[in-house]
Every structure is written in C-alpha cells, then in structure tokens.
C-alpha positions in Angstrom: 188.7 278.2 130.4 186.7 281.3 131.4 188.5 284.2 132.5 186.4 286.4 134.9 188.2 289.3 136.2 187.2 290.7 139.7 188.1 293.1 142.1 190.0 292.0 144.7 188.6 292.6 148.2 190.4 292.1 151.7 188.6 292.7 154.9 189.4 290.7 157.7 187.1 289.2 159.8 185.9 290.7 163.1 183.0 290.7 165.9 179.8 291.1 164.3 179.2 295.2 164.4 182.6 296.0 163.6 182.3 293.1 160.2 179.2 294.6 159.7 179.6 298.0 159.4 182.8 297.4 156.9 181.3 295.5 154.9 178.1 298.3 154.4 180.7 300.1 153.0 181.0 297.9 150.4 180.1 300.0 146.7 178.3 297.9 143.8 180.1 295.4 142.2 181.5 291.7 142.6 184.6 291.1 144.4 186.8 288.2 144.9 187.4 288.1 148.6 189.1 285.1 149.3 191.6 282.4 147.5 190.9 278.7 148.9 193.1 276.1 148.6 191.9 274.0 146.4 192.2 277.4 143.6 188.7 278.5 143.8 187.6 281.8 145.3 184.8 283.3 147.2 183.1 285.7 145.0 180.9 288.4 146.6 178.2 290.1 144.3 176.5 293.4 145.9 173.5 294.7 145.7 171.9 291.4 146.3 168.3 290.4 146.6 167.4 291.7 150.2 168.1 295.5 149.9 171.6 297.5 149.5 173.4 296.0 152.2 172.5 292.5 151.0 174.9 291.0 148.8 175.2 287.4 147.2 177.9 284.6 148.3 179.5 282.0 145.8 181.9 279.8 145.2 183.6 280.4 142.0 185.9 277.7 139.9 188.0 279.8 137.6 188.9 276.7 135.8 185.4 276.5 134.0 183.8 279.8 135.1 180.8 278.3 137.5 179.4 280.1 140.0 177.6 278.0 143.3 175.7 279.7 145.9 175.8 277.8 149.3 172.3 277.5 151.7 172.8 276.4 154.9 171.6 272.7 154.9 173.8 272.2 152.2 176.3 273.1 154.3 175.1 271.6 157.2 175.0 268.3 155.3 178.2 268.8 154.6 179.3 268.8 158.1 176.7 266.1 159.2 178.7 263.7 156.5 182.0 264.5 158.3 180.6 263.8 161.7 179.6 260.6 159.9 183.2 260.0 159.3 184.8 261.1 162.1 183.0 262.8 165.0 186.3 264.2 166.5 187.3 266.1 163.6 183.7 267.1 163.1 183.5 269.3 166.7 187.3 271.1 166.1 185.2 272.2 162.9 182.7 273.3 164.8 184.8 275.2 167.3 186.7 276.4 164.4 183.1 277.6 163.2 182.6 279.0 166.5 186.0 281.3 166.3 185.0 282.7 162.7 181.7 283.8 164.6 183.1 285.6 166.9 185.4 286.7 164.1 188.3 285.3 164.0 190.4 284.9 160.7 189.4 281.6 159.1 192.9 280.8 158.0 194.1 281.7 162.2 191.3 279.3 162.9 192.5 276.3 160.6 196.6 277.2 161.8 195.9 276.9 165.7 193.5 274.2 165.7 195.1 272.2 163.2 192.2 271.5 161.3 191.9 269.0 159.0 190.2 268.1 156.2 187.7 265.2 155.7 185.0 264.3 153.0 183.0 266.6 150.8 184.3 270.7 151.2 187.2 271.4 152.6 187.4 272.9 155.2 189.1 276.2 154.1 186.1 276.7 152.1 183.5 275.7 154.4 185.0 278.2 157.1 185.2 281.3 154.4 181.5 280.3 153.4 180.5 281.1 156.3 183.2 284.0 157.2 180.9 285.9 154.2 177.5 284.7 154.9 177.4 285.4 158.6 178.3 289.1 157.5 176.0 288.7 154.7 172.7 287.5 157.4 174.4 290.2 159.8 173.9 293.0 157.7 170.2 291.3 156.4 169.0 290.8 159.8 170.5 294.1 161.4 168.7 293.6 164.8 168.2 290.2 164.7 170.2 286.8 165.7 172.3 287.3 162.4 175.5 284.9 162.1 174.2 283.9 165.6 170.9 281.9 164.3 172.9 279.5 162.1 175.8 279.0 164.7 173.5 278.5 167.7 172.4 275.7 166.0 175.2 274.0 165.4 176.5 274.4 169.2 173.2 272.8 170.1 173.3 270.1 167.6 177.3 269.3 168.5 176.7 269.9 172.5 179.2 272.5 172.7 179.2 275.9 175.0 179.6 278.7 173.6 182.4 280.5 176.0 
C-alpha cells in the first residue's frame, strides 16, 4: 500500500465568483480536498497546465496509490449508463448536478434529494468531480461560460430548466 501524504484542504462550495476567487488563493501544492465514500479522495494538484490558476483534478485510491484524471465524456458516459438504468434516478442526479453549480455543498445536495446510487461512480464522487472541475474551468475560462458550458449541456440533454 502507498502512502501519499497531502495537505488537507476545505473550502466549501459556493456561486461561481465567490468559488472562484477562493480557490485563486490557492498556493502551489497538492491537496486532498474531499473524502468519498467509498475511501478515495479528490486530490487537487496546482499549478496545472493552463496557467497559475489552473490546477489538475483526480481521483486518488490510497489503497494502491493511483491517480485518475476525469474528462467530461467520461463522466457524461457515466451518467448516460445510469439513465440507461433508470431514468428517474438519472434527472435527481442531474438536479443534484444542477445545485453543486450553483454551489451548493455536494454532500447538502445528496442529504435533501436523497440521492442514490446506481451503476458505475457513485454518486458522491461524481458530484465532488465536478464540485472541483467547475471551479477548476471557472477559474480557466475567467470570462467565459465556465462550470456553465458543461452543465448547460446536461439540462439540455435531460430537458430540465434551469430555475
């Protein structure tokens, strides 16, 4: 068994400029930022690739020491299985999703919509993915859709309103 040891990071969730500008605050380094469920952690590694705000998102398994960066159709195929599955469970994700955009607690979100899991990730992890990456794309793309691009497409994919 690998033992990494990282800094432990808390910052909660919030509306995009107020996530963004606290996590520009962030100083060099990699972080553990959130505990999942299932005993792995979100790991956060800054600088990234895309200049000093950018940093890099992954899933680590402290059991054998892997590291797994996430891209979006991964993620997406992820949810698409689910939907597969069952389509019910699939949109309370998604409005789930929807509440960690607008920057709600992941953990709040899974409490008070009783969200359950279904195949492939679950969804503590999926929702804490994106917690990081949506601030991750918000501080990349400062002045552009950010968090928004991604989520916009799952509310038109899913048919649901954004209100």
């Amino acid at each position: 068994m690998k033992n990494n040891n990282f800094d432990k990071l808390s910052i909660l969730n919030a509306e995009r400029n107020q996530f963004k500008q606290s996590l520009k605050k962030i100083k060099n380094g990699e972080y553990e930022v959130e505990q999942l469920n299932d005993g792995k952690k979100i790991i956060i590694s800054k600088p990234g690739f895309k200049g000093k705000n950018d940093f890099r998102v992954d899933l680590y398994d402290p059991e054998d020491g892997t590291r797994k960066p996430f891209s979006h159709p991964e993620l997406y195929e992820d949810i698409e299985s689910k939907n597969q599955e069952n389509s019910e469970k699939t949109r309370e994700l998604i409005y789930g999703l929807l509440d960690v955009c607008k920057g709600k607690e992941p953990n709040d979100v899974i409490k008070d919509r009783k969200i359950e899991n279904g195949t492939g990730l679950p969804a503590d992890t999926i929702l804490k993915i994106y917690k990081w990456i949506w601030g991750q794309e918000d501080c990349n793309y400062e002045y552009g859709e950010g968090r928004w691009m991604s989520m916009n497409c799952y509310l038109k994919d899913y048919k649901i309103k954004n209100e």
